[in-house]
C-alpha positions as CSV (number, residue, x, y, z in Angstrom):
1,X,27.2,-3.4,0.6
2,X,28.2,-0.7,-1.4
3,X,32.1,-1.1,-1.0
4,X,33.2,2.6,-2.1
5,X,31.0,4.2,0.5
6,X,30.3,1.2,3.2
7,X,26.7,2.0,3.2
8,X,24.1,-0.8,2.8
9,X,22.3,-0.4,-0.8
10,X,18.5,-0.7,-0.7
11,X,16.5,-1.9,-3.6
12,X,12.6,-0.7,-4.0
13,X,10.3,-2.5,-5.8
14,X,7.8,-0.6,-7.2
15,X,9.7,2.3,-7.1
16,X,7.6,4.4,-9.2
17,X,3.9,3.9,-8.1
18,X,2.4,5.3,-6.0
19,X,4.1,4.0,-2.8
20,X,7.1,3.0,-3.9
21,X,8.0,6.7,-4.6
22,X,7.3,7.8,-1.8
23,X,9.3,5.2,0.0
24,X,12.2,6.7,-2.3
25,X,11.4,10.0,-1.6
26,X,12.3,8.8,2.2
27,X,15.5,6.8,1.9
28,X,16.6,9.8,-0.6
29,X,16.8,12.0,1.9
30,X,19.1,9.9,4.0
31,X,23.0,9.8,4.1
32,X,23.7,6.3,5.5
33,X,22.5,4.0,2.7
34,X,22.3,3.7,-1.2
35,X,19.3,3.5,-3.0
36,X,18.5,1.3,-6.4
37,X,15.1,1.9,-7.9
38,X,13.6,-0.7,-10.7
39,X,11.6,-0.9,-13.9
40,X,10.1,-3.2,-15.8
41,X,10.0,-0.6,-19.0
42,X,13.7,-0.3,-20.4
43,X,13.0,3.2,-21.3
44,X,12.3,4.1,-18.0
45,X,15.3,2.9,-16.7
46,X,17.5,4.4,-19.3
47,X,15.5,7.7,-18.4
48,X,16.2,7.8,-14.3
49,X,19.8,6.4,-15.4
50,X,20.0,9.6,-17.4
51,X,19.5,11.4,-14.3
52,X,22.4,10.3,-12.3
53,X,19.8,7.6,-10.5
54,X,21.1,3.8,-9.5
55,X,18.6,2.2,-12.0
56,X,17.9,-1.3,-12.9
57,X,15.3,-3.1,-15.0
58,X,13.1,-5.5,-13.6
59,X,10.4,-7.3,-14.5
60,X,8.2,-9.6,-11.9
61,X,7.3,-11.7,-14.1
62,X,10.9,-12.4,-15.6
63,X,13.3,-14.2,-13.5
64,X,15.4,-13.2,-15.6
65,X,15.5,-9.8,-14.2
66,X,16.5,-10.6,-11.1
67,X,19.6,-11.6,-10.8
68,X,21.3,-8.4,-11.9
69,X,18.8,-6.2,-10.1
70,X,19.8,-7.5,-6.7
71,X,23.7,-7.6,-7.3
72,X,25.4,-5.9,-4.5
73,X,22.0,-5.1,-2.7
74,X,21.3,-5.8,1.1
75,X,18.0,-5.0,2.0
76,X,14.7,-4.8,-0.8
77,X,11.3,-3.3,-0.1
78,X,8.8,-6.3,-2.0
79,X,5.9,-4.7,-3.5
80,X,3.8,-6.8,-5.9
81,X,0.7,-5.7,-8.3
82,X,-2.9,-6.3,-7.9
83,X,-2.8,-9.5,-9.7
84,X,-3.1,-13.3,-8.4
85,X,0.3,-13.3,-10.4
86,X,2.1,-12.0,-6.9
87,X,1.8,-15.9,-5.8
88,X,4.2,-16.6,-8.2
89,X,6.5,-13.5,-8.8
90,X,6.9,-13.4,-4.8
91,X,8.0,-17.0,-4.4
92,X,10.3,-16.3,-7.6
93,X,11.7,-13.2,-6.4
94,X,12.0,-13.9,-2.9
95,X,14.2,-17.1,-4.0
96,X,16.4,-15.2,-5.7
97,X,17.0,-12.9,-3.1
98,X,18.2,-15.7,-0.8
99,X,20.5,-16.6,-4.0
100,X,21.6,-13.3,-3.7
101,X,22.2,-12.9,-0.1
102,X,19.8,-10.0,1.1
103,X,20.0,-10.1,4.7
104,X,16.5,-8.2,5.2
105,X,13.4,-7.9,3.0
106,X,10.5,-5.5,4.0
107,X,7.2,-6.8,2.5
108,X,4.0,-4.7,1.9
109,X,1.3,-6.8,3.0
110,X,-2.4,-6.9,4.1
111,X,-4.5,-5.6,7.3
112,X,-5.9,-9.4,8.1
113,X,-5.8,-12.0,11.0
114,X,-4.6,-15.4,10.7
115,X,-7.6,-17.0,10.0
116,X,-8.9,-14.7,7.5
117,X,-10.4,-16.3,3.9
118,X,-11.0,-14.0,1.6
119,X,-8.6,-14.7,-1.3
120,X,-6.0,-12.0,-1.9
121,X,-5.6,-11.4,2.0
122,X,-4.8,-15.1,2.1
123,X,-2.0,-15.0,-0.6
124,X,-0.3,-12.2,1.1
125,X,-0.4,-14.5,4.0
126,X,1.2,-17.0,2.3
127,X,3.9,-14.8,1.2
128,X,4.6,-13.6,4.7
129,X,5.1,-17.4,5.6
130,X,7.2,-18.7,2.7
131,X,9.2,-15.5,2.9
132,X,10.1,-16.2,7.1
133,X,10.8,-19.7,5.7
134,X,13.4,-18.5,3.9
135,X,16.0,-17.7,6.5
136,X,16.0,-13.9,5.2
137,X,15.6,-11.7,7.7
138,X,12.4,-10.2,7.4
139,X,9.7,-7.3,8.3
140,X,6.2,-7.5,7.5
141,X,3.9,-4.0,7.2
142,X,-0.2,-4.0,7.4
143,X,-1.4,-1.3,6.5
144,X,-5.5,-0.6,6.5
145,X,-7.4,1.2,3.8
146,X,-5.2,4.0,2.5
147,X,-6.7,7.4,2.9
148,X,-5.4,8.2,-1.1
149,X,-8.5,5.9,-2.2
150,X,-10.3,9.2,-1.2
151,X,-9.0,10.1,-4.0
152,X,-10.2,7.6,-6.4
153,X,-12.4,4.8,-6.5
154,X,-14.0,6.8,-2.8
155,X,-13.7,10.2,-4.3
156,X,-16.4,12.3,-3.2
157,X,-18.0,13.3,-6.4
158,X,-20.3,15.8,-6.7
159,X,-20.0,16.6,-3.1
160,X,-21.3,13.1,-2.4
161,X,-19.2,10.6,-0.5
162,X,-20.5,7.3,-1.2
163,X,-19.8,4.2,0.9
164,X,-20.5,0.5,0.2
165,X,-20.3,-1.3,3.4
166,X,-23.3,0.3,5.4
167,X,-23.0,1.8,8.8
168,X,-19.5,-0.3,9.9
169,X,-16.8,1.5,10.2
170,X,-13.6,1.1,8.5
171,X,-9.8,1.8,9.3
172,X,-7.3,4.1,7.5
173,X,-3.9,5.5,7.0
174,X,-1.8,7.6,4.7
175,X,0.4,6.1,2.3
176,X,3.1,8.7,3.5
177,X,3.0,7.5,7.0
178,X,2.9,3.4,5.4
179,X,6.2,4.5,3.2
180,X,7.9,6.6,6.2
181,X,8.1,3.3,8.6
182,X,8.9,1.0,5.6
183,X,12.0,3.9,5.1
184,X,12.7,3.7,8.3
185,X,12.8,-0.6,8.6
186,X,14.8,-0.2,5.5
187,X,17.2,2.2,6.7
188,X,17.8,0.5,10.2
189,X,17.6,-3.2,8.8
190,X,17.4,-6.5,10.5
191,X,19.4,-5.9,13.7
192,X,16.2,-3.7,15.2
193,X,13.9,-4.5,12.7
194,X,14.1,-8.7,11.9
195,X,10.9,-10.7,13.4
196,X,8.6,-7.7,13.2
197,X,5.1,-7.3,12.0
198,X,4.4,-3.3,12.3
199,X,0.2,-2.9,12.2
200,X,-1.1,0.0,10.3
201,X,-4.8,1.4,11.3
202,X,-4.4,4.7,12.5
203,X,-7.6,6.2,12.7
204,X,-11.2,4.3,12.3
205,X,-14.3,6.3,10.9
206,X,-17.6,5.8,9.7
207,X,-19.1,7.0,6.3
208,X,-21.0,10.1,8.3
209,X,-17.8,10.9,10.3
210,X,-15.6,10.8,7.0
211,X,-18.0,13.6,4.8
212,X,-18.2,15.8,8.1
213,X,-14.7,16.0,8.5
214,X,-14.5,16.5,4.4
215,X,-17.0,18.9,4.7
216,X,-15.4,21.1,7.3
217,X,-11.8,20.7,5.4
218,X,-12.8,21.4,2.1
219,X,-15.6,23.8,2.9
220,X,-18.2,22.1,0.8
221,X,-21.5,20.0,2.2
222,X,-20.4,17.3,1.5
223,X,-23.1,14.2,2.1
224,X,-22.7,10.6,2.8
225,X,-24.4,8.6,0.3
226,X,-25.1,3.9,1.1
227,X,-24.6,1.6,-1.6
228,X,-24.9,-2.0,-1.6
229,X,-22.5,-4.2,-2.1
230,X,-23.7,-5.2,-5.3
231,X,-23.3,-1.8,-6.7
232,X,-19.7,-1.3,-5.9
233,X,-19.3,-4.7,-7.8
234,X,-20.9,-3.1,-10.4
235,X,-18.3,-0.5,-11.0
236,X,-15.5,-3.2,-11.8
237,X,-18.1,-5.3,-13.4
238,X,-18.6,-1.6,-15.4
239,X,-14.8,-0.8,-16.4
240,X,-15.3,2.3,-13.8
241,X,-12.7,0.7,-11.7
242,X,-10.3,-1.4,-13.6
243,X,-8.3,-4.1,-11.9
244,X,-7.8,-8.3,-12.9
245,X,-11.0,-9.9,-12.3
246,X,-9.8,-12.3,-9.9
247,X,-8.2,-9.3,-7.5
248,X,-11.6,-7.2,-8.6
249,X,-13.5,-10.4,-7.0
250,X,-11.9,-10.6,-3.7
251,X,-11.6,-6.8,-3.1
252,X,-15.7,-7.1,-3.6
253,X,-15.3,-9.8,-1.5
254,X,-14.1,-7.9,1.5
255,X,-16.7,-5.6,1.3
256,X,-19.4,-8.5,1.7
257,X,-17.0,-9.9,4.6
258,X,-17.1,-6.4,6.3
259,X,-20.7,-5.8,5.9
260,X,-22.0,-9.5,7.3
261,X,-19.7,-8.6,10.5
262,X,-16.4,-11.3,9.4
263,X,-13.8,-9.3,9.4
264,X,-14.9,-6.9,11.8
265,X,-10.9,-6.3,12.1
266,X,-10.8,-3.8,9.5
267,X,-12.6,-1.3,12.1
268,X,-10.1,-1.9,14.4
269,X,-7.3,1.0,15.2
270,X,-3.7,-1.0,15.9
271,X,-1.6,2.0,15.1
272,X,1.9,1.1,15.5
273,X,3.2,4.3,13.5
274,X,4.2,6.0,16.9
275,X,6.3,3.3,17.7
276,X,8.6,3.1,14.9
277,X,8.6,7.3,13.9
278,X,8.1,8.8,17.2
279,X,5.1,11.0,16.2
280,X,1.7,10.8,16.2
281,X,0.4,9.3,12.8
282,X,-1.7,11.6,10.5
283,X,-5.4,11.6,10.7
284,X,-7.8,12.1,7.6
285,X,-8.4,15.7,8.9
286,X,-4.0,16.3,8.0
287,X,-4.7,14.1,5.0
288,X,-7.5,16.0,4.0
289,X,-6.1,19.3,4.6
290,X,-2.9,18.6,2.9
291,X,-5.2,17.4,-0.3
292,X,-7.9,19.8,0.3
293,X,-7.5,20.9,-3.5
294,X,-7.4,17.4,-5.3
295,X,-11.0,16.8,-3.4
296,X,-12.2,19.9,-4.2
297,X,-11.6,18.8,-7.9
298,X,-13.4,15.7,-7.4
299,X,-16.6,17.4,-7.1
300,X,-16.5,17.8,-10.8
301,X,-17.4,14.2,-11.3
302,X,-21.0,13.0,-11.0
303,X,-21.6,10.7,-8.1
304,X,-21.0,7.1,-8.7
305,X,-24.8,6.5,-8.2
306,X,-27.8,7.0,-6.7
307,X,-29.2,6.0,-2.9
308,X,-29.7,7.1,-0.2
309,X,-28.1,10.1,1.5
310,X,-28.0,11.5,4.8
Protein backbone atom coordinates (compact mmCIF):
# COMPACT_ATOMS: atom_id res chain seq x y z
CA UNK A 1 0.00 0.00 0.00
CA UNK A 2 0.92 3.24 -0.85
CA UNK A 3 2.23 4.31 2.70
CA UNK A 4 2.12 8.29 2.14
CA UNK A 5 -1.47 8.24 1.14
CA UNK A 6 -2.82 4.68 2.67
CA UNK A 7 -4.50 3.98 -0.58
CA UNK A 8 -4.04 0.49 -2.23
CA UNK A 9 -1.81 0.98 -5.59
CA UNK A 10 -3.22 -0.90 -8.59
CA UNK A 11 -1.07 -2.14 -11.40
CA UNK A 12 -2.64 -2.56 -15.14
CA UNK A 13 -1.20 -4.65 -17.50
CA UNK A 14 -1.72 -3.63 -20.76
CA UNK A 15 -2.26 -0.36 -19.86
CA UNK A 16 -1.99 1.13 -23.18
CA UNK A 17 -4.10 -1.02 -25.58
CA UNK A 18 -6.97 -0.88 -26.21
CA UNK A 19 -8.63 -2.09 -22.92
CA UNK A 20 -6.14 -1.48 -20.66
CA UNK A 21 -6.68 2.32 -21.20
CA UNK A 22 -9.67 2.30 -20.71
CA UNK A 23 -9.46 0.45 -17.48
CA UNK A 24 -7.04 3.45 -16.52
CA UNK A 25 -9.18 5.89 -17.74
CA UNK A 26 -11.67 4.27 -14.84
CA UNK A 27 -9.42 3.94 -11.81
CA UNK A 28 -8.05 7.65 -12.89
CA UNK A 29 -10.96 9.07 -12.06
CA UNK A 30 -11.05 7.61 -8.61
CA UNK A 31 -9.70 9.14 -5.23
CA UNK A 32 -9.28 5.93 -3.08
CA UNK A 33 -6.47 4.16 -4.81
CA UNK A 34 -3.14 4.69 -6.78
CA UNK A 35 -2.67 3.70 -10.18
CA UNK A 36 0.80 2.17 -11.90
CA UNK A 37 0.66 1.70 -15.61
CA UNK A 38 3.43 -0.55 -17.56
CA UNK A 39 5.45 -0.87 -20.70
CA UNK A 40 7.47 -3.04 -22.28
CA UNK A 41 9.07 -0.10 -24.61
CA UNK A 42 11.47 2.01 -22.28
CA UNK A 43 10.61 5.02 -24.19
CA UNK A 44 7.26 4.79 -23.40
CA UNK A 45 7.78 4.65 -19.97
CA UNK A 46 10.11 7.45 -19.78
CA UNK A 47 7.35 9.42 -21.83
CA UNK A 48 4.13 8.80 -19.30
CA UNK A 49 6.87 9.27 -16.50
CA UNK A 50 7.47 12.62 -18.11
CA UNK A 51 3.97 13.32 -17.47
CA UNK A 52 3.76 13.13 -13.79
CA UNK A 53 2.28 9.25 -14.43
CA UNK A 54 3.48 6.21 -11.85
CA UNK A 55 5.19 4.30 -14.77
CA UNK A 56 7.10 1.14 -14.85
CA UNK A 57 8.62 -1.00 -17.63
CA UNK A 58 7.61 -4.39 -18.14
CA UNK A 59 7.99 -6.82 -20.37
CA UNK A 60 5.89 -10.39 -20.32
CA UNK A 61 8.25 -12.13 -21.61
CA UNK A 62 11.13 -10.93 -19.21
CA UNK A 63 10.89 -12.02 -15.65
CA UNK A 64 13.11 -9.83 -15.18
CA UNK A 65 10.57 -7.03 -15.29
CA UNK A 66 8.65 -8.08 -12.79
CA UNK A 67 9.99 -7.78 -9.72
CA UNK A 68 10.25 -3.99 -9.75
CA UNK A 69 6.97 -3.43 -11.47
CA UNK A 70 4.96 -4.97 -8.64
CA UNK A 71 7.02 -3.32 -5.66
CA UNK A 72 4.60 -1.77 -3.35
CA UNK A 73 1.46 -2.95 -5.50
CA UNK A 74 -1.73 -4.67 -4.07
CA UNK A 75 -4.01 -5.55 -6.60
CA UNK A 76 -2.91 -6.07 -10.75
CA UNK A 77 -5.37 -6.23 -13.69
CA UNK A 78 -3.53 -9.52 -15.91
CA UNK A 79 -3.96 -8.86 -19.46
CA UNK A 80 -1.87 -11.06 -21.82
CA UNK A 81 -1.39 -10.78 -25.87
CA UNK A 82 -2.88 -12.95 -28.54
CA UNK A 83 -0.04 -15.28 -28.50
CA UNK A 84 0.25 -19.08 -27.17
CA UNK A 85 3.19 -17.20 -25.23
CA UNK A 86 0.34 -16.16 -22.42
CA UNK A 87 0.81 -19.93 -21.08
CA UNK A 88 4.08 -19.04 -20.06
CA UNK A 89 4.18 -15.25 -19.24
CA UNK A 90 0.89 -15.94 -17.01
CA UNK A 91 2.38 -18.71 -14.94
CA UNK A 92 5.64 -16.47 -14.74
CA UNK A 93 3.95 -13.40 -13.87
CA UNK A 94 1.37 -14.68 -11.69
CA UNK A 95 4.41 -16.39 -9.54
CA UNK A 96 5.85 -13.40 -8.98
CA UNK A 97 3.02 -11.70 -7.89
CA UNK A 98 2.56 -14.28 -5.04
CA UNK A 99 6.44 -13.41 -4.44
CA UNK A 100 5.36 -10.10 -4.24
CA UNK A 101 2.42 -10.33 -2.05
CA UNK A 102 -0.65 -8.97 -4.25
CA UNK A 103 -3.56 -9.85 -2.30
CA UNK A 104 -5.99 -9.73 -5.53
CA UNK A 105 -5.41 -10.19 -9.23
CA UNK A 106 -8.25 -9.47 -11.79
CA UNK A 107 -7.74 -11.62 -14.92
CA UNK A 108 -9.24 -10.97 -18.44
CA UNK A 109 -10.29 -14.07 -19.62
CA UNK A 110 -12.54 -16.00 -22.17
CA UNK A 111 -16.50 -16.37 -22.69
CA UNK A 112 -16.29 -20.54 -22.53
CA UNK A 113 -17.68 -23.42 -20.40
CA UNK A 114 -15.64 -25.85 -18.59
CA UNK A 115 -15.47 -28.35 -21.02
CA UNK A 116 -14.80 -26.29 -23.92
CA UNK A 117 -11.65 -27.54 -26.54
CA UNK A 118 -10.85 -25.13 -28.70
CA UNK A 119 -7.28 -24.13 -27.92
CA UNK A 120 -6.84 -20.56 -26.78
CA UNK A 121 -10.22 -20.73 -24.72
CA UNK A 122 -8.61 -23.73 -22.98
CA UNK A 123 -5.32 -21.90 -22.00
CA UNK A 124 -7.18 -19.08 -20.48
CA UNK A 125 -8.77 -21.83 -18.62
CA UNK A 126 -5.72 -23.04 -17.41
CA UNK A 127 -4.74 -19.71 -16.23
CA UNK A 128 -7.84 -19.19 -14.30
CA UNK A 129 -6.93 -22.54 -12.43
CA UNK A 130 -3.26 -22.15 -11.78
CA UNK A 131 -3.97 -18.64 -10.82
CA UNK A 132 -6.84 -19.78 -7.87
CA UNK A 133 -4.12 -22.26 -7.03
CA UNK A 134 -2.05 -19.76 -6.04
CA UNK A 135 -3.56 -18.57 -2.83
CA UNK A 136 -4.01 -14.96 -4.40
CA UNK A 137 -7.09 -13.75 -4.14
CA UNK A 138 -8.59 -13.61 -7.35
CA UNK A 139 -11.45 -12.39 -9.86
CA UNK A 140 -12.04 -13.77 -13.19
CA UNK A 141 -13.95 -11.56 -16.10
CA UNK A 142 -15.69 -13.32 -19.44
CA UNK A 143 -16.37 -11.14 -21.63
CA UNK A 144 -18.14 -12.25 -25.25
CA UNK A 145 -17.32 -10.76 -28.55
CA UNK A 146 -16.48 -7.12 -28.09
CA UNK A 147 -18.69 -4.79 -30.01
CA UNK A 148 -15.11 -2.60 -31.11
CA UNK A 149 -14.42 -5.71 -33.60
CA UNK A 150 -17.27 -3.74 -35.53
CA UNK A 151 -14.72 -1.76 -35.97
CA UNK A 152 -12.20 -3.89 -37.57
CA UNK A 153 -11.86 -7.22 -38.63
CA UNK A 154 -16.35 -7.01 -38.69
CA UNK A 155 -16.25 -3.50 -40.13
CA UNK A 156 -19.00 -3.03 -42.41
CA UNK A 157 -17.29 -2.05 -45.48
CA UNK A 158 -18.86 -0.66 -48.28
CA UNK A 159 -22.07 -0.70 -46.42
CA UNK A 160 -21.82 -4.52 -46.28
CA UNK A 161 -21.65 -6.23 -42.92
CA UNK A 162 -20.25 -9.55 -43.58
CA UNK A 163 -20.60 -12.52 -41.08
CA UNK A 164 -18.78 -15.88 -41.09
CA UNK A 165 -20.76 -18.16 -38.87
CA UNK A 166 -24.17 -18.42 -40.88
CA UNK A 167 -27.49 -17.77 -39.37
CA UNK A 168 -26.32 -18.44 -35.31
CA UNK A 169 -26.25 -15.79 -33.40
CA UNK A 170 -23.52 -14.50 -31.40
CA UNK A 171 -23.09 -12.48 -28.06
CA UNK A 172 -21.52 -9.02 -27.45
CA UNK A 173 -20.35 -6.26 -25.24
CA UNK A 174 -18.48 -3.08 -25.15
CA UNK A 175 -15.03 -2.95 -24.10
CA UNK A 176 -16.10 0.21 -21.85
CA UNK A 177 -18.66 -1.76 -19.98
CA UNK A 178 -15.70 -4.94 -19.74
CA UNK A 179 -13.08 -2.20 -18.35
CA UNK A 180 -15.76 -0.27 -16.03
CA UNK A 181 -16.47 -3.71 -13.87
CA UNK A 182 -12.76 -4.71 -13.97
CA UNK A 183 -12.26 -0.83 -12.47
CA UNK A 184 -14.67 -1.45 -10.22
CA UNK A 185 -13.19 -5.23 -8.95
CA UNK A 186 -10.00 -3.38 -8.85
CA UNK A 187 -11.05 -0.55 -6.82
CA UNK A 188 -13.15 -2.67 -4.24
CA UNK A 189 -10.57 -5.61 -4.13
CA UNK A 190 -10.84 -9.01 -2.68
CA UNK A 191 -13.03 -8.41 0.44
CA UNK A 192 -16.26 -8.15 -2.07
CA UNK A 193 -14.77 -9.21 -5.03
CA UNK A 194 -12.33 -12.69 -4.14
CA UNK A 195 -14.05 -16.02 -5.59
CA UNK A 196 -15.90 -14.27 -8.32
CA UNK A 197 -16.28 -15.07 -11.98
CA UNK A 198 -18.35 -11.92 -13.46
CA UNK A 199 -20.01 -13.25 -17.13
CA UNK A 200 -20.01 -10.75 -19.89
CA UNK A 201 -22.74 -11.26 -22.78
CA UNK A 202 -24.92 -8.46 -22.77
CA UNK A 203 -26.83 -8.45 -25.68
CA UNK A 204 -27.06 -11.56 -28.44
CA UNK A 205 -27.81 -10.72 -32.26
CA UNK A 206 -27.79 -12.22 -35.44
CA UNK A 207 -26.00 -10.96 -38.63
CA UNK A 208 -29.55 -9.50 -40.07
CA UNK A 209 -30.44 -7.88 -36.61
CA UNK A 210 -26.76 -6.37 -36.32
CA UNK A 211 -26.93 -4.34 -40.17
CA UNK A 212 -30.60 -3.25 -39.31
CA UNK A 213 -29.74 -1.72 -36.17
CA UNK A 214 -26.33 -0.25 -38.18
CA UNK A 215 -28.46 0.73 -40.75
CA UNK A 216 -30.92 2.76 -38.67
CA UNK A 217 -27.82 4.32 -36.52
CA UNK A 218 -25.70 5.29 -39.18
CA UNK A 219 -28.33 6.11 -41.71
CA UNK A 220 -26.83 4.05 -44.47
CA UNK A 221 -28.48 0.53 -46.00
CA UNK A 222 -26.43 -1.35 -44.72
CA UNK A 223 -26.75 -5.31 -45.89
CA UNK A 224 -25.72 -8.43 -44.32
CA UNK A 225 -23.54 -10.32 -46.41
CA UNK A 226 -22.60 -14.91 -45.34
CA UNK A 227 -19.21 -16.13 -45.67
CA UNK A 228 -18.00 -19.45 -45.01
CA UNK A 229 -15.85 -20.32 -42.69
CA UNK A 230 -13.11 -20.98 -44.99
CA UNK A 231 -13.12 -17.46 -46.21
CA UNK A 232 -12.69 -15.81 -42.91
CA UNK A 233 -9.61 -18.19 -42.59
CA UNK A 234 -8.63 -16.84 -45.64
CA UNK A 235 -8.20 -13.27 -44.38
CA UNK A 236 -5.38 -14.37 -41.79
CA UNK A 237 -4.15 -16.95 -44.20
CA UNK A 238 -4.11 -13.42 -46.51
CA UNK A 239 -2.19 -10.90 -43.98
CA UNK A 240 -5.81 -8.99 -43.97
CA UNK A 241 -6.00 -9.79 -40.36
CA UNK A 242 -2.62 -10.26 -38.73
CA UNK A 243 -2.28 -12.24 -35.57
CA UNK A 244 0.30 -15.52 -34.55
CA UNK A 245 -0.73 -18.39 -36.52
CA UNK A 246 -1.32 -20.49 -33.72
CA UNK A 247 -3.97 -17.78 -32.01
CA UNK A 248 -5.10 -17.08 -35.93
CA UNK A 249 -5.91 -21.02 -35.88
CA UNK A 250 -8.09 -21.30 -32.91
CA UNK A 251 -9.93 -17.99 -33.31
CA UNK A 252 -10.87 -19.76 -36.93
CA UNK A 253 -11.49 -22.56 -34.89
CA UNK A 254 -14.25 -21.05 -32.95
CA UNK A 255 -15.98 -19.97 -35.85
CA UNK A 256 -16.19 -23.70 -37.10
CA UNK A 257 -17.22 -24.63 -33.32
CA UNK A 258 -19.99 -21.98 -33.50
CA UNK A 259 -21.26 -22.91 -36.87
CA UNK A 260 -21.51 -26.97 -36.31
CA UNK A 261 -23.70 -26.02 -33.11
CA UNK A 262 -20.52 -26.80 -30.17
CA UNK A 263 -20.29 -23.92 -28.48
CA UNK A 264 -23.68 -22.81 -28.85
CA UNK A 265 -22.69 -20.73 -25.50
CA UNK A 266 -21.37 -17.90 -27.38
CA UNK A 267 -25.28 -17.02 -28.30
CA UNK A 268 -26.04 -17.06 -24.87
CA UNK A 269 -26.80 -13.51 -22.94
CA UNK A 270 -25.28 -13.95 -19.06
CA UNK A 271 -24.96 -10.30 -18.46
CA UNK A 272 -23.69 -9.73 -15.08
CA UNK A 273 -22.82 -5.95 -15.82
CA UNK A 274 -25.92 -4.81 -13.82
CA UNK A 275 -24.79 -6.53 -10.94
CA UNK A 276 -21.49 -5.09 -10.32
CA UNK A 277 -22.31 -1.24 -11.90
CA UNK A 278 -25.81 -0.86 -11.13
CA UNK A 279 -26.92 0.13 -14.65
CA UNK A 280 -28.09 -1.45 -17.45
CA UNK A 281 -25.20 -2.56 -19.79
CA UNK A 282 -24.91 -0.81 -23.26
CA UNK A 283 -26.44 -2.39 -26.22
CA UNK A 284 -24.89 -2.13 -29.93
CA UNK A 285 -27.61 0.49 -30.68
CA UNK A 286 -25.50 3.01 -27.64
CA UNK A 287 -22.28 1.49 -29.06
CA UNK A 288 -23.27 2.22 -32.43
CA UNK A 289 -24.49 5.60 -31.79
CA UNK A 290 -21.62 6.68 -29.77
CA UNK A 291 -19.30 5.43 -32.91
CA UNK A 292 -21.74 6.30 -35.51
CA UNK A 293 -18.83 8.27 -37.25
CA UNK A 294 -15.88 5.66 -37.18
CA UNK A 295 -18.62 3.23 -39.06
CA UNK A 296 -19.54 5.67 -41.31
CA UNK A 297 -15.79 5.79 -42.33
CA UNK A 298 -15.71 2.20 -42.81
CA UNK A 299 -17.82 2.34 -45.78
CA UNK A 300 -14.76 3.62 -47.53
CA UNK A 301 -13.29 0.15 -47.56
CA UNK A 302 -14.36 -2.41 -50.17
CA UNK A 303 -16.16 -5.41 -48.65
CA UNK A 304 -14.09 -8.19 -47.49
CA UNK A 305 -15.61 -10.43 -50.33
CA UNK A 306 -18.17 -11.57 -52.25
CA UNK A 307 -21.53 -13.86 -51.32
CA UNK A 308 -24.47 -13.75 -50.66
CA UNK A 309 -26.52 -10.78 -49.33
CA UNK A 310 -29.68 -10.28 -47.94
Amino acid sequence: MNVATCKPTILVLGSTGQLGQLVVKELENSQDVDVRVTSRRKEEVERLRSKGRDAVHLDLNDPKTFGSALAGAERVLLLTGYTVEMLTQSKTFVDAVKKAAVEHIVHLGVYAEWDCTNPHFTWHQLVERYIETSGIGWTHLHPNTFLENLLTSFAPRGDVFTVFWGQQRMGWVAASDIAAVAAKALREGPKKHHGQNYWLSTEVLDGPQIAAILSEVTGRDIKCSFQDVDAFEALFTSSVVEMESWYAASVVGIVRQLVDGRIGNIGSIRDDVPNILGRPARTLRDWATEHCDELIAAKQKQPLSTGAVE
